[in-house]
N, C-alpha and C positions, 0 to 999 in steps of 0.2 A: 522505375526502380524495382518494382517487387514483381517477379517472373511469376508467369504463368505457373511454372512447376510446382513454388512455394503456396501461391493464391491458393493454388486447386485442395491442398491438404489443408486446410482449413473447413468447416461445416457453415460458414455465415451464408446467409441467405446474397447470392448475386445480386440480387436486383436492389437491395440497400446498400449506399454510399458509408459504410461502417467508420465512424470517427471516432469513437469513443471505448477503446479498448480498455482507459485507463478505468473507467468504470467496474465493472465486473470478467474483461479479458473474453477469449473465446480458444476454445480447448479444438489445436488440429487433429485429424482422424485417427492417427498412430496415438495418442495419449489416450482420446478417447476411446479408441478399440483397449488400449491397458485397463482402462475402469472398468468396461465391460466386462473385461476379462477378471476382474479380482469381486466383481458382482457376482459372475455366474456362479465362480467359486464359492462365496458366499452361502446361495440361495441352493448349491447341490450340498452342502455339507453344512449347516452352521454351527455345529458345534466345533467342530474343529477348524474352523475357520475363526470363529471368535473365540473359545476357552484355549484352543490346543497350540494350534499355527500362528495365532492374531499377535501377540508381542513379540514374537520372533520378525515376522513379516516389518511391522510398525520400527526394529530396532534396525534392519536392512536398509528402509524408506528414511529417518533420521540417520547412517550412517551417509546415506548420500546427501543428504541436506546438508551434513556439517562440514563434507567434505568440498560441495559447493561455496557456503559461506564462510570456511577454515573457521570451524568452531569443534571445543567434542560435543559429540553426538549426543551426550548425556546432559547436557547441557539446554537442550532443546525437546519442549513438548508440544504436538499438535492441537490445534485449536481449527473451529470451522469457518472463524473470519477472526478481523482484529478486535474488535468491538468488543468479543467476549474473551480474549484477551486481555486489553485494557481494564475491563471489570473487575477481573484475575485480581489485577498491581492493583487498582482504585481499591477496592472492598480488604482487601487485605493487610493496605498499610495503613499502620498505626498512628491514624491523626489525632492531633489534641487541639483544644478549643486553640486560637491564634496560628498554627503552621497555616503555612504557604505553600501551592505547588504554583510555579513559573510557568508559565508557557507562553505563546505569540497572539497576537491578534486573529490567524491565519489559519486556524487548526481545525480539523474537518469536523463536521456538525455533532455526529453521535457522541465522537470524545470528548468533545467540550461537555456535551450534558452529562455522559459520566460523571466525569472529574467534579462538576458542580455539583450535583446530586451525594456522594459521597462528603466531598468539604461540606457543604451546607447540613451533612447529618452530622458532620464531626465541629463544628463551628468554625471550619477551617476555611483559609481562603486562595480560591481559584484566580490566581494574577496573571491576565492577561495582557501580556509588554506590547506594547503596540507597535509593527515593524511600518519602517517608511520605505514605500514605493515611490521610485523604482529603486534599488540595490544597486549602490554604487559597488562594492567590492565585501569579502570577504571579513576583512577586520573591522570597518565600518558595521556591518551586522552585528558578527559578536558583540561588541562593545556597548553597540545601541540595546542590543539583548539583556546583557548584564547590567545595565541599570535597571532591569527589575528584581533584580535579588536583596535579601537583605537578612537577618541575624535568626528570620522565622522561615526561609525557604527552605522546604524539608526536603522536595526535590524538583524536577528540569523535566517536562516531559514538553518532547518538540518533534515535528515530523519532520522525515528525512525527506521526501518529496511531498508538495502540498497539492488535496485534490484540486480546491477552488482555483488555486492560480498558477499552480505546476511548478514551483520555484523547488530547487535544490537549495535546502538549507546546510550550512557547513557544520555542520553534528558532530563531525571530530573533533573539530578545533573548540567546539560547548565543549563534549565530554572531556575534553584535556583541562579543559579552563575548571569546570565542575569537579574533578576528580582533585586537584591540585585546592579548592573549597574545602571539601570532601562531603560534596554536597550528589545525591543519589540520580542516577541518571535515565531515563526512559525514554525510546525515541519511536515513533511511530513508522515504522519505514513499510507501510502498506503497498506503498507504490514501485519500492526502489529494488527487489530481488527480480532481476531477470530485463530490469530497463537499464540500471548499472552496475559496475562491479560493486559488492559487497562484501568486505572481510572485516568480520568480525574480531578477531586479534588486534588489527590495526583501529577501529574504530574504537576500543574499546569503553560502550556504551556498560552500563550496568546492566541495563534491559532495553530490548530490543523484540520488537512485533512487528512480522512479516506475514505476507499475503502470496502466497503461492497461483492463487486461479486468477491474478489479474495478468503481470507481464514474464511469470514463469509457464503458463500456460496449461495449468491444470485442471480438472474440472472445477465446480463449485464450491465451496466446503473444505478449502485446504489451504490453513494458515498457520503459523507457527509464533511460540513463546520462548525465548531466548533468555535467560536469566545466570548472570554470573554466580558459579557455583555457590560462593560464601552466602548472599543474599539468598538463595533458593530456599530455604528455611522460613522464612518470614511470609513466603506466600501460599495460602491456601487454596487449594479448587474450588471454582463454584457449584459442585455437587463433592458430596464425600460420598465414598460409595467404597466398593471393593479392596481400592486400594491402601485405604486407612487401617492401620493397624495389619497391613498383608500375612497371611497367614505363609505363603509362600515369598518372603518379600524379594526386587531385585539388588544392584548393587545403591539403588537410588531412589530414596523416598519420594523425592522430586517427580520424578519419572511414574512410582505408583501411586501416587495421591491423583494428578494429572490424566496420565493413560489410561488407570482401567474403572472404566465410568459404566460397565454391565453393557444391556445389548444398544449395538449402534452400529450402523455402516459405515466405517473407516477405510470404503474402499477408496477414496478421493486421495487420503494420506498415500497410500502405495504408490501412486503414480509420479509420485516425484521423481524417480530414477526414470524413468521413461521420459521423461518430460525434462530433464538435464540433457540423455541420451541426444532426444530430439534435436535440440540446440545445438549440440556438441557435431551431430550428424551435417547440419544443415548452416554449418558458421556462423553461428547465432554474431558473435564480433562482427563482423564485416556487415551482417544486414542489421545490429543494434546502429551502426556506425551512419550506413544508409539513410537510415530513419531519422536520426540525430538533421542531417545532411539536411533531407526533402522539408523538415521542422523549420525548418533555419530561413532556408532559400525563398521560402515562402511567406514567410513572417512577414515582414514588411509591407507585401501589397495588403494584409489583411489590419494591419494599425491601420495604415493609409486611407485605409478604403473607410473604417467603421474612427477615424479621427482619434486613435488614441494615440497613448505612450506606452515604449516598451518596460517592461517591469522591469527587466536586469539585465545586464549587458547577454549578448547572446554569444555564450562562451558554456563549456563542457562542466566548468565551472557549478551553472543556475541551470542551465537544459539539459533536456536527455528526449525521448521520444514523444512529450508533451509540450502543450504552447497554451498561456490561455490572453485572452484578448479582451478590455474592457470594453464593454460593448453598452450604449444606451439604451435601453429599450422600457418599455411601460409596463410591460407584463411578460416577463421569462419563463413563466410556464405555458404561456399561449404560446411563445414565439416555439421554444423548441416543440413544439407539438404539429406548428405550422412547419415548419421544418421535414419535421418526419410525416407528415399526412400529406402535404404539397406537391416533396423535393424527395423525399423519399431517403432523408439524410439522418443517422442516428448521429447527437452530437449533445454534451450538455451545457444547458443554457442556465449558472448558476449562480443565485445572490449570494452577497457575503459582506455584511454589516450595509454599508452604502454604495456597494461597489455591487455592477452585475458583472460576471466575465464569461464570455465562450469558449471553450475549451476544446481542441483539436489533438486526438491521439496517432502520431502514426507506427504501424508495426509492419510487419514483413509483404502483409498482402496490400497496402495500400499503394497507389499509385499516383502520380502528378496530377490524372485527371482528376480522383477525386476530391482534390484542393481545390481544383478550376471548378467542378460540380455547387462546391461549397461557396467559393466566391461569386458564381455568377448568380445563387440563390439569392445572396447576403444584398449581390448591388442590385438584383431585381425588388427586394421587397425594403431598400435601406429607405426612401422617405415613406413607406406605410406608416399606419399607429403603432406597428411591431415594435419600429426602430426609431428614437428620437434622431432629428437633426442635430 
């Protein structure tokens, strides 16, 4: 599937079988020459690069984000991942002893301990709905979903794509159901800008947290905070600094309470136009589509082979360039370690409540072979102590 010409713009090391993009992504050499390039700038001038140029540059880098996810741009502040994101909404809404925040069983590790951490200081409670696997359909989730709400849910926070088991949650059809509540809505879509389309108008989500350096292909440090205009008042930064009380302010408190945090490298933020650019140059569709494809085609020998079930039907629906596989093993941090020190295969090998699952990322420069790499490891070492029978 994935051409020499695509592979080669990439910086991953050849000699590692790269699986796991959806982890923290890997930035091609045109993006990264952009960061360098807004580096150098940086470090030859810094005052004008951060007092003079730097919100003008920042308001350019958000004019293209919004026009990627059809959002305004004013609408959207950068953050260095989701996490501190998330912190943002958690520490700032107003919980009182008994509220309720909804979420799944399924929810990636850091934001569950937020969310707990927070409810637990406000006496509130973090309701985690339990989802059944595998995912029959669409309405069937909702439905099973909103049996956990009830007269104290203050608000819905759910991810758009799940790390541990890759599933597409249907997040529209919640925020439609929540909205019509009029119950608040926050959806963790770390995974899902640049693996599916996203528009924001059509979703509309209240709050929405994106991750640019995993499948938009940024560098490290470039994630975004989406917050429906009305709401934006309610949430404060997790540093005050410059922006409070702006002596020069702009059209949006939002925007200077958030953006100007004193000195920092915000050259990661820039490269978002470069990195749309990229895709846009190289028919990001047609090789997202690919990937979907080789995802798919594959699937089956890897249930087959490690004796599971698939989680959801395998439809554009629950997939996009991720897969994950319930996998037996006795110790998943040995196994993926034996993996990468053995087989020479980055992949993660990841528990989640009772459940262990491997998870397989494919993006532009991946190849058939390296699924065959992956499988021939899995059936060499499947009756070791690695892997239970």
């Amino acid at each position: 599937m994935a051409s020499k010409k695509i592979k080669n713009k990439f910086l991953l090391d050849p000699k590692i079988t790269y699986l796991n993009f959806g982890s923290f992504g890997a930035c091609p050499k045109p993006i990264f020459e952009d960061y360098q390039k807004w580096q150098l700038e940086l470090e030859r001038e810094p005052v004008q690069f951060i007092a003079v140029n730097g919100m003008e540059y920042l308001k350019q880098s958000r004019m293209a984000l919004g026009n990627y996810i059809n959002c305004n741009a004013d609408d959207v502040v950068f953050v260095v991942n989701p996490s501190y994101a998330v912190n943002i909404i958690a520490k700032s809404l107003k919980l009182n002893p008994g509220d309720e925040i909804l979420t799944t069983n399924l929810e990636y590790g850091a934001c569950d301990k937020t969310w707990s951490y927070y409810c637990k200081n406000n006496q509130a409670k973090y309701f985690r709905q339990p989802i059944s696997l595998p995912i029959k359909s669409i309405e069937s989730f909702v439905d099973d979903f909103f049996e956990g709400i009830s007269h104290h849910t203050k608000m819905i926070f759910i991810s758009h794509i799940t790390s541990s088991t890759a599933l597409i949650f249907p997040v529209k059809e919640i925020c439609e159901r929540a909205r019509q509540m009029r119950i608040m809505t926050c959806v963790d879509g770390a995974h899902a800008p640049g693996q599916i389309p996203l528009n924001m108008r059509e979703l509309n989500a209240d709050i929405y947290i994106g991750a640019c350096h995993k499948w938009m292909m940024t560098p490290k440090g470039c994630s975004f905070l989406y917050v429906r205009k009305e709401l934006q008042p309610l949430f404060d930064p997790l540093v005050v600094s410059w922006g409070y009380e702006n002596e020069f302010p702009s059209q949006s408190k939002f925007l200077d309470y958030h953006q100007m945090q004193g000195t920092r490298d915000f050259s990661a933020f820039l490269t978002i136009p470069k990195a749309i650019q990229f895709m846009q140059e190289n028919n990001w569709v047609s090789v997202a589509k690919e990937c979907r494809e080789l995802v798919r085609n594959n699937a089956m020998r890897f249930f087959d082979l490690l004796k599971s079930q698939p989680l959801c039907p395998f439809s554009d629906e629950f997939l996009a360039q991720m897969i994950s596989i319930p996998i037996q093993t006795t110790d998943p941090e040995k196994l993926q370690r034996h993996l990468f020190e053995n087989y020479k295969i980055e992949i993660p090998v990841m528990p989640h409540e009772d459940r262990v699952f491997i998870r397989y990322s494919i993006q532009a420069y991946n190849t058939q072979q390296d699924l065959d790499t992956l499988y021939d490891a899995l059936k060499e070492i499947l009756n070791s102590p690695l892997i239970g029978k």
